[in-house]
KOLKE-690869 format. One line per 8 residues: number of its first residue (from 1); for each residue x, y, z of C-alpha. Coordinates in pm, whole numbers, plus 50000, padded with zeros to 5 digits. Example, Ala and Ser with C-alpha at 12.3 -4.5 7.8 and 13.67 -1.06 7.14 Angstrom:
residues 2
1 = 51230:49550:50780 ~ 51367:49894:50714
This chain:
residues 462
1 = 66249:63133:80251 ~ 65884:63058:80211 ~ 65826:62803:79924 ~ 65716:62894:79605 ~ 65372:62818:79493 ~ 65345:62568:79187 ~ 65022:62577:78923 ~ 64797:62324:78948
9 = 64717:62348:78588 ~ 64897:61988:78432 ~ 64875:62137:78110 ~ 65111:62451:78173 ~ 65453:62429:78238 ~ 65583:62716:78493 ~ 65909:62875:78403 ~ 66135:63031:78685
17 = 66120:63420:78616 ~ 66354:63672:78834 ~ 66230:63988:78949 ~ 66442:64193:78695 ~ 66274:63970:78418 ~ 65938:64030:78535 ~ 66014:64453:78487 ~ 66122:64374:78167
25 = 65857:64159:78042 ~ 65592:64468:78055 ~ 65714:64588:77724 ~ 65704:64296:77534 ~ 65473:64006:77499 ~ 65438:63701:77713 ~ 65399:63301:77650 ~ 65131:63114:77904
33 = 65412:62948:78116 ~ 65529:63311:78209 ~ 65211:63422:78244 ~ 65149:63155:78456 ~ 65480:63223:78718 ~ 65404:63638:78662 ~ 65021:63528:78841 ~ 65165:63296:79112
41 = 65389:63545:79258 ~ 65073:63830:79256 ~ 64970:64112:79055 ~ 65091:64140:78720 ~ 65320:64412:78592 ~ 65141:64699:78464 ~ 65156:64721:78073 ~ 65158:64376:78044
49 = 65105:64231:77644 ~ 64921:63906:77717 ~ 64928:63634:77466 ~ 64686:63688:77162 ~ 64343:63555:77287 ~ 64367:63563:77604 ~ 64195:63830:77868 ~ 64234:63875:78242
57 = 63918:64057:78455 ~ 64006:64414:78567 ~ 64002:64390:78992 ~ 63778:64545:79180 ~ 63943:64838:79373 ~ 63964:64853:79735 ~ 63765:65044:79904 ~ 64097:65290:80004
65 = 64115:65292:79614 ~ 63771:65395:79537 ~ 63766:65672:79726 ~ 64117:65828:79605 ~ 63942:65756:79240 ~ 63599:65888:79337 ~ 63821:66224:79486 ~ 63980:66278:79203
73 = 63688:66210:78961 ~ 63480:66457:79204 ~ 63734:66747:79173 ~ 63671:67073:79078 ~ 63779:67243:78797 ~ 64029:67549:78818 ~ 63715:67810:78690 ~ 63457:67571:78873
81 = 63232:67794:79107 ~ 63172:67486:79381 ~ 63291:67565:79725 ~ 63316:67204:79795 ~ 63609:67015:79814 ~ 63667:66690:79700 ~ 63579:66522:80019 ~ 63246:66672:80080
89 = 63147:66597:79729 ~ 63188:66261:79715 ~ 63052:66151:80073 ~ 62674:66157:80024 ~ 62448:66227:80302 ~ 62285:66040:80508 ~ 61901:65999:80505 ~ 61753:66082:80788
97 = 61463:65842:80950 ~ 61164:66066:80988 ~ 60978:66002:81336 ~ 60654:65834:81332 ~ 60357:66128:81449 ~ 60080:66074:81647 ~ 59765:66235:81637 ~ 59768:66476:81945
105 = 60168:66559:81947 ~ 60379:66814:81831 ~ 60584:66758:81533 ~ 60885:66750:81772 ~ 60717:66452:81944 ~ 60778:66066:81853 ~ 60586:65746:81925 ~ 60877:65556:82155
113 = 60949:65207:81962 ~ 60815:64929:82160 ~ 61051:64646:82206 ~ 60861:64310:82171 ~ 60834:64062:82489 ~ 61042:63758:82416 ~ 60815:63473:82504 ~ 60964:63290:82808
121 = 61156:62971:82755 ~ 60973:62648:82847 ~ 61146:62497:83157 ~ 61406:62178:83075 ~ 61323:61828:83101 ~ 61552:61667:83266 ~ 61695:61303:83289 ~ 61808:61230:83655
129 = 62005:60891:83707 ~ 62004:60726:83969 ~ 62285:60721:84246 ~ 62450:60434:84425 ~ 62334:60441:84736 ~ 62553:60442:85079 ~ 62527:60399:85446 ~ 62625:60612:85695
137 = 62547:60697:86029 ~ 62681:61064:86018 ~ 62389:61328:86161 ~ 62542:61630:86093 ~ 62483:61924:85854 ~ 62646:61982:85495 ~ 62709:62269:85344 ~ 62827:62457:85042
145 = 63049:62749:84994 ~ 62936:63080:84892 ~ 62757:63065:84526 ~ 62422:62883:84426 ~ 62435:62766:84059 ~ 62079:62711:84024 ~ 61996:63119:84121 ~ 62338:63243:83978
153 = 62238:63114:83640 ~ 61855:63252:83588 ~ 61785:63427:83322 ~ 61752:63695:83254 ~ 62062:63802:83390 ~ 61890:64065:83609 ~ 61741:63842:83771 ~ 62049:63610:83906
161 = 62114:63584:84269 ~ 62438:63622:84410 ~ 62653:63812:84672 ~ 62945:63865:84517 ~ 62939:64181:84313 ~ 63209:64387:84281 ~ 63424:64626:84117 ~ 63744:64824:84067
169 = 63958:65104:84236 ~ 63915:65325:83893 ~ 63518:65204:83919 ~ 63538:65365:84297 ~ 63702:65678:84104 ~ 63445:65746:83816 ~ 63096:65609:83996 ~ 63220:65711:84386
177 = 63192:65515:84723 ~ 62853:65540:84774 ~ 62803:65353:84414 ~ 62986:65061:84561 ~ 62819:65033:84875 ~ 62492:65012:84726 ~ 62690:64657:84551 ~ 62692:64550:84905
185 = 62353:64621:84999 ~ 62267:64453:84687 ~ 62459:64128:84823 ~ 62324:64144:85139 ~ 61909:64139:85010 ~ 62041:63827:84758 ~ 62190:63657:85100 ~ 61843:63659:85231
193 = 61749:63505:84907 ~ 62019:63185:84939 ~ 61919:63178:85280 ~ 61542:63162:85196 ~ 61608:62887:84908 ~ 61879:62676:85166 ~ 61589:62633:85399 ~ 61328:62508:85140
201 = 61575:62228:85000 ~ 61699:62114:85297 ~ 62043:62321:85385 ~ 62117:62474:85708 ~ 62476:62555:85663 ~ 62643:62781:85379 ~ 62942:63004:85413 ~ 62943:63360:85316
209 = 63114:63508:85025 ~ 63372:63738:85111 ~ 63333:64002:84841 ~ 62992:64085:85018 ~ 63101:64462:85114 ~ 63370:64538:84793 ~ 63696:64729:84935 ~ 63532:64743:85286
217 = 63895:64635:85446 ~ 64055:64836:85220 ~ 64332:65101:85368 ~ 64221:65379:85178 ~ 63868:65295:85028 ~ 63745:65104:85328 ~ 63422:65166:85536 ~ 63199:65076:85764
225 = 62878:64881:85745 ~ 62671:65036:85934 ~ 62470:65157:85629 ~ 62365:64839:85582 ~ 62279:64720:85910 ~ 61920:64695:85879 ~ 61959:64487:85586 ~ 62232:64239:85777
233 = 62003:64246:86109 ~ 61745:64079:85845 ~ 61975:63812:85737 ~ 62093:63750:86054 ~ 61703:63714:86254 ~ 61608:63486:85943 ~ 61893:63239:85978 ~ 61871:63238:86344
241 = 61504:63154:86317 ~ 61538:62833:86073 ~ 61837:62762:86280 ~ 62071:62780:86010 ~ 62453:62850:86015 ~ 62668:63101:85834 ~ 63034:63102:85826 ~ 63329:63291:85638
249 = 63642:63224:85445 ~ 63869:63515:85438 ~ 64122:63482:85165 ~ 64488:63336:85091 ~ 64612:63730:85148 ~ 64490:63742:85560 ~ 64836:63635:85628 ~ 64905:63701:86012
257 = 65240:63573:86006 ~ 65385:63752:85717 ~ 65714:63925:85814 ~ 65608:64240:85659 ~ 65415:64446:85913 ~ 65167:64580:85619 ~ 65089:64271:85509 ~ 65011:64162:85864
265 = 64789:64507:85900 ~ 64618:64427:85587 ~ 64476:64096:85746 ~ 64361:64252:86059 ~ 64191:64516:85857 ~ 64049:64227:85688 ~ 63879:63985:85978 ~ 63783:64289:86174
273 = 63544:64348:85840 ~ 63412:63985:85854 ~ 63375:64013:86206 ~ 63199:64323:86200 ~ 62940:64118:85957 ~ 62896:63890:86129 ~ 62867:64066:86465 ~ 62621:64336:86234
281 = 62399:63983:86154 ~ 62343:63917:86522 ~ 62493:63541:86476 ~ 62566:63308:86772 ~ 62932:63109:86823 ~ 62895:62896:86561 ~ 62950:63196:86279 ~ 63350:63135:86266
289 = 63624:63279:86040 ~ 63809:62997:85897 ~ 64185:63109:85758 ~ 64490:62893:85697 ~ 64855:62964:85842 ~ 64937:63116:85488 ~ 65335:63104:85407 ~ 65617:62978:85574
297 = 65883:63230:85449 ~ 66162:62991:85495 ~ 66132:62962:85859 ~ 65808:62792:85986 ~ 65859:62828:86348 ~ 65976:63179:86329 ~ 65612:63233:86108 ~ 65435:63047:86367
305 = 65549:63256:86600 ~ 65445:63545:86456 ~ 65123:63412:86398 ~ 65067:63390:86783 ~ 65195:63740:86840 ~ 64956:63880:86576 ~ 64682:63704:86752 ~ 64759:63758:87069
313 = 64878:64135:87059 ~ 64672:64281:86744 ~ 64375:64121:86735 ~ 64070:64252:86858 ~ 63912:64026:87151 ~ 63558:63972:86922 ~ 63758:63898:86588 ~ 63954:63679:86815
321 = 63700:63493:86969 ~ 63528:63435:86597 ~ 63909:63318:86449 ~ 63955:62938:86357 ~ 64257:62795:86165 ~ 64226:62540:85909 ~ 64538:62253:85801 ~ 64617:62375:85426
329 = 64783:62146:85117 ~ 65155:62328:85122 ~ 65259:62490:85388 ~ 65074:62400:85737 ~ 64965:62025:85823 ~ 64715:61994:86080 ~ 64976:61848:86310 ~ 65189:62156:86247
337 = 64919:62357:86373 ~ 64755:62154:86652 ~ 65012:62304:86909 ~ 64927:62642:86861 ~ 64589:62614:86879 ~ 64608:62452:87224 ~ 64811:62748:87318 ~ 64568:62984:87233
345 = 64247:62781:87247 ~ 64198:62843:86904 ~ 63954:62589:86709 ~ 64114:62362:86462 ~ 63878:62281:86108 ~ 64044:61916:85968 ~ 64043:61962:85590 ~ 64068:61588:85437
353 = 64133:61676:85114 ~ 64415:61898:85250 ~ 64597:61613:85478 ~ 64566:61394:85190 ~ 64792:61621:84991 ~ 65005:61760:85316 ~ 64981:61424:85543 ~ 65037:61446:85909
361 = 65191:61170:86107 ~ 64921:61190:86319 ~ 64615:60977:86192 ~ 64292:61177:86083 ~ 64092:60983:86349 ~ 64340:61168:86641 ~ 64340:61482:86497 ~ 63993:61537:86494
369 = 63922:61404:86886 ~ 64195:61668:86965 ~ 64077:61944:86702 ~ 63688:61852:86849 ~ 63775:61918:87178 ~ 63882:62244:87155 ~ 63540:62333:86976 ~ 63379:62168:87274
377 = 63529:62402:87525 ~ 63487:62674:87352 ~ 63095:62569:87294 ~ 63128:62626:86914 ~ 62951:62311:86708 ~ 63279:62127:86528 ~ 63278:62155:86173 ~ 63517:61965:85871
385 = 63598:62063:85527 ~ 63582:61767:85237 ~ 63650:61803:84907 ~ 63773:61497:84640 ~ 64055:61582:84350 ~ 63952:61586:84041 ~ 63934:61251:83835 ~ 64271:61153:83682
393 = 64458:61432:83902 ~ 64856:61301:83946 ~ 65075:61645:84004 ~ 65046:61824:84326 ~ 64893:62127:84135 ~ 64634:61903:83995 ~ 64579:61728:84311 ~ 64473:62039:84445
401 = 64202:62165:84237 ~ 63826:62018:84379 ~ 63627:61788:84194 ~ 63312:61883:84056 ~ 63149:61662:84355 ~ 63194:61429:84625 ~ 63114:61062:84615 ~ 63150:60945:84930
409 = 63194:61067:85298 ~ 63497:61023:85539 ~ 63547:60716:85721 ~ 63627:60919:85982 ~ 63380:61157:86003 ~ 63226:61205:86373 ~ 62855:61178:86371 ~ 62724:61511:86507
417 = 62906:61804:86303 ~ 62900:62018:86040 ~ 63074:61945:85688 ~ 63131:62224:85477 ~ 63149:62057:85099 ~ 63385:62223:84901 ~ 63227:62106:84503 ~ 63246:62295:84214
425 = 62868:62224:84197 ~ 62822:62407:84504 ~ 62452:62302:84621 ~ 62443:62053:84373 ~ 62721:61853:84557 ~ 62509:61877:84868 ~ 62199:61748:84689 ~ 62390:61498:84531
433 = 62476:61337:84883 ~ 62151:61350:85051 ~ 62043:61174:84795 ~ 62337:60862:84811 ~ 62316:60895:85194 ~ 61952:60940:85208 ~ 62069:61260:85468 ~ 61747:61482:85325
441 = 61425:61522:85075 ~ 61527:61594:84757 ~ 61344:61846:84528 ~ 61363:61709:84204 ~ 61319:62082:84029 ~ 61649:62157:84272 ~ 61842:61915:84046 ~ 62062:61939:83756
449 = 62007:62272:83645 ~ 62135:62461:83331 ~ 62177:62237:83010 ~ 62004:61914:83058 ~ 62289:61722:82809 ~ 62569:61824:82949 ~ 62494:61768:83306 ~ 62328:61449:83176
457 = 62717:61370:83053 ~ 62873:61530:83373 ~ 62620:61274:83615 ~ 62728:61025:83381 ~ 63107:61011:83388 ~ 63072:61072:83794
């Protein structure tokens, strides 16, 4: 049972008071210790004969109460004419605003209220520290994945740039197909955008988001995009022009070696979309679809093999030709999946935040000769994923999640490739290592955007 509350008062003593005695007490009068238990426990007993002198404030009904009160005060008497009932009469009406005229309109006509501009926000100050700076003889590209902070972030929200906008099946019910699709039109004019902004600070290498075209892969909902390929062929004749490269990521559910044969269906349906993008864009070799092995189901080999079948037998020969596999952090090493890719000359992207977790026997430095030459006969420009763990990371599921940045680049890293930074900072990684490297010009209005103090802590505690 709860405990009882105790006064606070030193100068009253609190007597213990049943229930019963409390019913009983509302017919005869009551010492200040009683009084003082009766109040402790809540209201006081109706009838109540307080102690000569002494006078307690009448509550304040609750607003329930009120009404009931005002109800019964309001209603009619037996021979009363009113046609009201009790209700009606006590709810007064409302006043009604009378629009503003202007000279020249009808009475039925109103002057529209005006919102006032906001003034716009003076642009941020901020304090950029300096990096410690590094050596390195790499030549290559990096690259970020999908999202820019500094256009997802402007404000007005209106005015943010992204390519990921979405929605759901029941949004597909109530607004319709074609109100999605426009979404993806919508995330292919902000592509041209990212693409537009990569070029002016310095990166040539970004991989699209994967939500571009919502439910285009779906079974039911899915579509084609050849709505939108006008607005793609754009995208796809800038990019080639600055000589920049654009890659995709389908997600953990393109599962080719799933032992369910929808599953399996499903990720067809899905790289034949990102394909089709691609394709749509007009992009060269070097536009790949990166996807991992995806489970194991208790039998690796038997998955593997199912994962050659799929790509052998239900693959299209374009998606195929685009396809590249990529070592993952639980189920596939890279030396699991080295064989199979020399089977099917299949390109092999080295992850080294991945091996770290899921080691190979093999060292890093052999598994990317044998990984690069595969790219080289297929005359697709090798590319590596890095990515750090987060500071103070010690479980596996912890060890997983990415760091907010990288601070330094692989020893192994070949000169002449293309490394796709995987940062929660997104370009901000990127920037962040041209400038230790000295890989690029910096813009310093490219830097450290959003709240000056807290990135100020973030570059800080890096």
């Amino acid at each position: 049972m709860p405990r009882r509350k105790e006064s606070t008062d030193p100068g009253v003593e609190v007597k213990r008071v049943t229930r019963g005695e409390s019913a009983a007490l509302a017919v005869q009068p009551v010492d200040l210790s009683t009084l003082a238990e009766l109040a402790l426990r809540g209201p006081l007993p109706e009838g109540l004969i307080l102690p000569e002198g002494i006078t307690l404030p009448t509550p304040s009904p609750s607003p329930i109460k009120r009404k009931r009160r005002a109800a019964v005060a309001h209603e009619p008497h037996p021979d009363s004419e009113s046609d009201l009932t009790p209700l009606e009469e006590e709810v007064p009406k409302k006043r009604k605003r009378k629009a503003r005229k202007v000279a020249g309109q009808g009475e039925d006509e109103a002057t529209p209220k005006v919102r006032r501009a906001r003034p716009p926000k003076p642009e941020p100050v901020y304090v950029i520290p300096d990096v410690e700076k590094k050596q390195t003889t790499f030549k290559g590209r990096l690259g970020y994945a999908c999202l820019n902070t500094i256009l997802r972030s402007k404000k007005p929200a209106s005015e943010a740039t992204f390519c990921s906008r979405t929605a759901r099946i029941d949004t597909i019910k109530k607004n319709g197909i074609e109100w999605v699709k426009e979404l993806g039109r919508q995330n292919v004019k902000d592509l041209l955008k990212l693409v537009e902004w990569n070029e002016e600070n310095n990166i040539r290498f970004m991989r699209m988001s994967s939500e571009m075209f919502p439910f285009a892969s779906h079974p039911k909902y899915g579509y084609t995009l050849e709505y939108c390929a006008e607005e793609l062929k754009a995208v796809g004749d800038l990019a080639n022009k600055l000589g920049h490269r654009l890659t995709t990521h389908p997600g953990q559910f393109t599962q080719l070696g799933s032992p369910k044969d929808e599953v399996v269906a499903n990720a067809v349906r899905d790289l034949t979309y990102h394909c089709e993008m691609i394709d749509r864009m007009g992009l060269g070799k070097d536009s790949v679809m990166i996807i991992h092995g995806g489970g194991t189901y208790g039998d690796k080999p038997a998955a593997l093999a199912r994962i050659r079948r799929s790509v052998t037998e239900l693959l299209p020969r374009n998606v195929r030709e685009r396809l590249v596999f990529e070592n993952d952090e639980m189920c596939y090493s890279a030396e699991d999946l080295l064989p199979l890719c020399e089977e099917l000359n299949i390109p092999l992207v080295f992850d080294y935040h991945h091996d770290w977790i899921n080691p190979s026997s093999i060292p890093p430095a052999e598994i990317i000769r044998q990984a690069n030459a595969i790219f080289e006969r297929r005359g697709i420009k090798p590319k590596q994923h890095l990515s750090e763990p987060r500071p103070g990371a010690e479980t596996i599921m912890e060890r997983r999640a990415h760091a907010d940045r990288c601070q330094k680049l692989p020893d192994d890293l070949p000169d002449d490739m293309d490394l796709m930074i995987e940062a929660k900072d997104k370009e901000q990684a990127v920037l962040h290592l041209y400038r230790m490297y000295g890989l690029q010009p910096v813009i310093h209005g490219a830097c450290f955007h959003g709240n000056p103090l807290l990135m100020l802590s973030k570059l800080l505690n890096l």
